[in-house]
C-alpha positions in Angstrom: 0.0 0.0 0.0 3.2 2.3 0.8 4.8 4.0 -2.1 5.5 6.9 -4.3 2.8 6.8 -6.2 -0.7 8.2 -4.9 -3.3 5.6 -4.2 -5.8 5.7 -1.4 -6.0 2.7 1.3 -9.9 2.7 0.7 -10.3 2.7 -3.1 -7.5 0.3 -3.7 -9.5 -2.3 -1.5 -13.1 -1.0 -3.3 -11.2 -1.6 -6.8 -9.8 -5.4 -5.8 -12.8 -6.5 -4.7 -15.4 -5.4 -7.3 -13.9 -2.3 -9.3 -12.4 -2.3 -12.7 -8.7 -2.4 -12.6 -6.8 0.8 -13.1 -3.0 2.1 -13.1 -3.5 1.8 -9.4 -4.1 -1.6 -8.8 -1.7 -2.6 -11.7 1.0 -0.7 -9.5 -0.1 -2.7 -6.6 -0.1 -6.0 -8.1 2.4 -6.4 -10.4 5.4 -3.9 -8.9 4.7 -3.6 -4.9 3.3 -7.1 -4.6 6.6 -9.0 -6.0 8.8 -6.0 -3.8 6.8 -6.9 -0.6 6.7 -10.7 -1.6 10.8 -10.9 -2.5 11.7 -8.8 1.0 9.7 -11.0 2.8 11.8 -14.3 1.6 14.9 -13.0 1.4 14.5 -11.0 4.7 13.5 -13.8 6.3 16.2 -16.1 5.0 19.5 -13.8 6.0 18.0 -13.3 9.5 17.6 -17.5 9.7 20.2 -17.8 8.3 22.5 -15.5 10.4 21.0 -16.8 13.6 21.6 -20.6 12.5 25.7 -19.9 11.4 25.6 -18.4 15.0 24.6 -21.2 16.6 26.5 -23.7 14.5 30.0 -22.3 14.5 29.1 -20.5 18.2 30.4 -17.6 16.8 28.4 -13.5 17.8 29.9 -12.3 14.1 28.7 -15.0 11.9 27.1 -14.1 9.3 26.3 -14.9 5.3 27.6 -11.7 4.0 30.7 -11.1 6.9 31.9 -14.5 6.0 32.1 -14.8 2.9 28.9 -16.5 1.3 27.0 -13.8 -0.4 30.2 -13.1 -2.2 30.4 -16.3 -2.8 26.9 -16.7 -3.9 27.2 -13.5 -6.0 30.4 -15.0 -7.8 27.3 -17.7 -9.1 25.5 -15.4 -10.4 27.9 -13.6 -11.9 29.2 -16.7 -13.6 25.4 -17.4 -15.0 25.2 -14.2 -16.4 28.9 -13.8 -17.8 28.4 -16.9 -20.0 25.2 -16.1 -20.7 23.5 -18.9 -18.7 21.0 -17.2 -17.5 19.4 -16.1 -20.6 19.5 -20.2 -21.8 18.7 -21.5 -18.7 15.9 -19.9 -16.1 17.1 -21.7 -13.0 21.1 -21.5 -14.1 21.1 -18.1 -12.3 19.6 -19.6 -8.8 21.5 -22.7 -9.0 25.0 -21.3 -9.5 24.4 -18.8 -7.1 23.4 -21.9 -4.5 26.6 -23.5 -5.4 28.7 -20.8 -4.9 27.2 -20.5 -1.2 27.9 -24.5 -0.6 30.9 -24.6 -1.4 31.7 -21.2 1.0 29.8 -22.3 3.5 31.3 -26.1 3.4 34.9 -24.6 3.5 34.2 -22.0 6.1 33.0 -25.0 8.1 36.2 -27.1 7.7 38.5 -24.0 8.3 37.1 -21.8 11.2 34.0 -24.0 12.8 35.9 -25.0 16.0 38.5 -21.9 16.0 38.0 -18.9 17.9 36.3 -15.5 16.2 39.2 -13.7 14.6 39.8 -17.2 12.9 36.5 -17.2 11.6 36.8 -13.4 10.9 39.8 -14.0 8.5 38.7 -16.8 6.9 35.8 -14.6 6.0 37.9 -11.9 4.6 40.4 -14.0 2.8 37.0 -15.9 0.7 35.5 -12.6 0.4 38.8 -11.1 -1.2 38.7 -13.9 -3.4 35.3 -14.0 -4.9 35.4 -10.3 -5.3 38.3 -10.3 -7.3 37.1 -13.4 -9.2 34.2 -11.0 -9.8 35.9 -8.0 -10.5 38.1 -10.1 -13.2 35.1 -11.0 -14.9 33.6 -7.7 -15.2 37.1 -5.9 -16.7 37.4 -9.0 -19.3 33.4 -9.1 -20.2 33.0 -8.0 -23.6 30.1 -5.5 -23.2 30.0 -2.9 -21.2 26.2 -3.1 -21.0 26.6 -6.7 -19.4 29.1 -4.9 -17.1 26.9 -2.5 -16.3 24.5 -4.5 -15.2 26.1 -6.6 -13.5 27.4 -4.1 -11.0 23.8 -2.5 -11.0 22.9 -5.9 -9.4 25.8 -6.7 -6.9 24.7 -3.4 -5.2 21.4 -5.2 -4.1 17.9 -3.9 -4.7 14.6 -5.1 -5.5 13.9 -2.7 -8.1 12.0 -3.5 -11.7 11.7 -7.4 -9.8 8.4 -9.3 -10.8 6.1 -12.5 -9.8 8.7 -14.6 -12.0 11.6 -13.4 -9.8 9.5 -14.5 -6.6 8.3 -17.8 -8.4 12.0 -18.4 -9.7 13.3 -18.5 -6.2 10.5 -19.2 -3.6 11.0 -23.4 -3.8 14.7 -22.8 -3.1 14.2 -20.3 0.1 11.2 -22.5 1.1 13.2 -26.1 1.5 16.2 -24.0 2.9 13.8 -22.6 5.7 12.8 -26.3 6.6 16.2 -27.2 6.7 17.4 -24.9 9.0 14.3 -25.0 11.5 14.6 -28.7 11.6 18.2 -28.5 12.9 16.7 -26.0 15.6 16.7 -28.9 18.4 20.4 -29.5 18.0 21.2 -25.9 18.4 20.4 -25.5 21.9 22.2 -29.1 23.0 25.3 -27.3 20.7 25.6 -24.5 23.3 26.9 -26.9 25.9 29.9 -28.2 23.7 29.7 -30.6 21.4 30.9 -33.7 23.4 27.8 -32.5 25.5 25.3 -32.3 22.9 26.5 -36.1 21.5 26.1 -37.2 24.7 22.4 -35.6 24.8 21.1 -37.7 22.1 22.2 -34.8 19.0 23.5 -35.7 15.6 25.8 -33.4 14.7 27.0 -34.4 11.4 23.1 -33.9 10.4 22.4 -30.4 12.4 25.9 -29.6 10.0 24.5 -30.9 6.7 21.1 -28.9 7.4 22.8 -25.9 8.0 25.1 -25.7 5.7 22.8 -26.8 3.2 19.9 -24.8 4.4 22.0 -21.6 4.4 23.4 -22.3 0.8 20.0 -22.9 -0.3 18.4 -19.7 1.7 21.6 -17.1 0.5 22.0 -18.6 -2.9 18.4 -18.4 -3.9 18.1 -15.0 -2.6 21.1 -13.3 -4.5 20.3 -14.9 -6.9 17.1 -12.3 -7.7 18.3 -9.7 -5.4 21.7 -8.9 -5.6 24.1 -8.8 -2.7 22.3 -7.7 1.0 24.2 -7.7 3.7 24.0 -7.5 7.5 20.9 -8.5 8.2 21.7 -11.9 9.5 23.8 -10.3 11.7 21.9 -7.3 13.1 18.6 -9.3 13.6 19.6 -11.9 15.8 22.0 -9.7 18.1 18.8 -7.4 18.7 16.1 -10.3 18.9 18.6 -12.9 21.4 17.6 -11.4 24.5 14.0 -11.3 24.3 13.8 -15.7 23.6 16.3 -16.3 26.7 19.4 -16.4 24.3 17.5 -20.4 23.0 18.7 -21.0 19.7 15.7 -23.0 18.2 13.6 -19.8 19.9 16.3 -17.5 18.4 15.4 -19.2 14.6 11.9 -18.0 13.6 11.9 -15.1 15.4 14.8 -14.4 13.3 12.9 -14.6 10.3 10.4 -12.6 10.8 12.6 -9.8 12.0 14.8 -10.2 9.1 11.6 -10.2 7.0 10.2 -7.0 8.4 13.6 -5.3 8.8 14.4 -5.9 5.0 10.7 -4.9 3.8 11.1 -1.9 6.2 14.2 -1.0 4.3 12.9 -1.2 0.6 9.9 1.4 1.5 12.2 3.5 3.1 14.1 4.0 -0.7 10.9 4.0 -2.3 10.2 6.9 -0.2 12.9 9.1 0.6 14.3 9.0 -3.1 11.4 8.1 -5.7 13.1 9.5 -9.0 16.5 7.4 -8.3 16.3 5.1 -5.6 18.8 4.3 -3.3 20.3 0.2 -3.9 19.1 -1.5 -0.9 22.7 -3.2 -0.3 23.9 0.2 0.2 21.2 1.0 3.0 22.0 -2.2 4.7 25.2 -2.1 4.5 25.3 1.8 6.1 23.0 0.6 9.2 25.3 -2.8 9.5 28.7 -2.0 9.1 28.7 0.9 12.2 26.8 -2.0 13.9 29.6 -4.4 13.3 32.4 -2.6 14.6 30.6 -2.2 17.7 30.4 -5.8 17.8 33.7 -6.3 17.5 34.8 -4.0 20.1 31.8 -5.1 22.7 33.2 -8.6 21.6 36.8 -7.5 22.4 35.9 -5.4 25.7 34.4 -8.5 26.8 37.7 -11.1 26.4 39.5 -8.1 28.1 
């Protein structure tokens, strides 16, 4: 209902449910509709998905974008639509993008998932370094500098010009992701007692691992897939929503989605509405709010060690 075009609350809802359809409801429908619909997934998956590499690698700073995986996913993407993949194959786009956040996520794992933060931290940086300048490479050697251009239009992040194809193209992917990761839930909370602890509680590890990682990749890849790159909000959402479920992991998970969803969809009508003619990218927003918010982390983190 929130945008930059005029439309009043009460004859949008007379026009849907008996009225002829005008430039009003077409604006609702088939722009606002897939914005509020794509915010909502990929809201929701960044704030699972934070919460769950939390509680996993037992780690306050881990997080899809901090560590590495949207780059990683992004890379995919880029791939897809460097070779033209995309344009051939519908699902080549979400599926290399989903691959690219395995793989990331699978090596984070085996590099940093019993080692202390600034382990994790670098191991982050390092895989981010690399798949931007795997990235970067294939931007200064692509051929056309339209195909550049739009492919660093869409590693900013936005949901701009995105449409019902877009939501249908990556809504199974998010979907199974989001039952991966809220069925490793129970694991979670044995996990925060050690992990000889939790095996000795009855918890599969090697599964609660496999979900995750595969829930994650599913979740991040899918979502930058038709989004771009959008970071920070698997790690702001489950730092401000911990205390209020008793710092309980499988608590922490869906209320982590939902915040993630509304923080995200929050977001995109904030562009819409402070800068209608040229909208601000809504990985640029996110990152602004995050980043100040992850250096305080890191210091609260490091005051706290002290």
């Amino acid at each position: 209902m929130i945008g930059p075009a005029a439309a009043g609350l009460g004859s949008l809802f007379g026009k849907l449910t008996g009225g002829e359809a005008d430039t009003a409801i077409l604006i609702m429908r088939e722009i606002r509709l897939p914005r509020m619909l794509l915010a909502v997934l990929i809201g929701g998956s960044l704030g699972l998905s934070g919460a769950a590499l939390q509680g996993l690698l037992r780690n306050p700073l881990a997080e899809p974008g901090i560590i590495g995986v949207s780059g990683a996913a992004s890379l995919g993407a880029v791939i897809a639509l460097y070779f033209g993949l995309s344009a051939a194959f519908a699902l080549a786009l979400p599926l290399l993008a989903i691959i690219g956040a395995l793989l990331a996520a699978l090596l984070l794992h085996v590099l940093a998932g019993r080692q202390s933060i600034l382990t994790l931290i670098l191991a982050g940086v390092a895989l981010t370094s690399l798949t931007g300048a795997l990235t970067a490479l294939a931007l200064n050697l692509s051929p056309n500098p339209f195909a550049a251009y739009e492919i660093v239009t869409w590693m900013l992040g936005s949901l701009t010009d995105r449409s019902m194809v877009h939501v249908t193209l990556a809504a199974p992917f998010i979907v199974a992701g989001w039952v991966m990761l809220l069925l490793a839930a129970p694991a979670l909370d044995a996990l925060t007692l050690g992990e000889e602890t939790a095996q000795s509680m009855g918890a599969d590890l090697r599964r609660t691992r496999i979900l995750i990682i595969s829930g994650t990749a599913l979740c991040v890849g899918a979502a930058t897939a038709v989004s771009g790159v959008i970071g920070f909000i698997g790690l702001i959402v489950p730092h401000l929503l911990r205390p209020l479920v008793g710092h309980r992991p499988s608590r922490l998970l869906p209320v982590s989605a939902l915040g993630g969803a509304l923080l995200l969809l929050l977001a995109d009508i904030l562009v819409r509405l402070i800068t209608p003619g040229t909208e601000l990218k809504l990985g640029v927003v996110t990152a602004l709010i995050g980043a100040p918010f992850f250096l305080w982390l890191v210091l609260k983190t490091r005051s706290s060690a002290s």
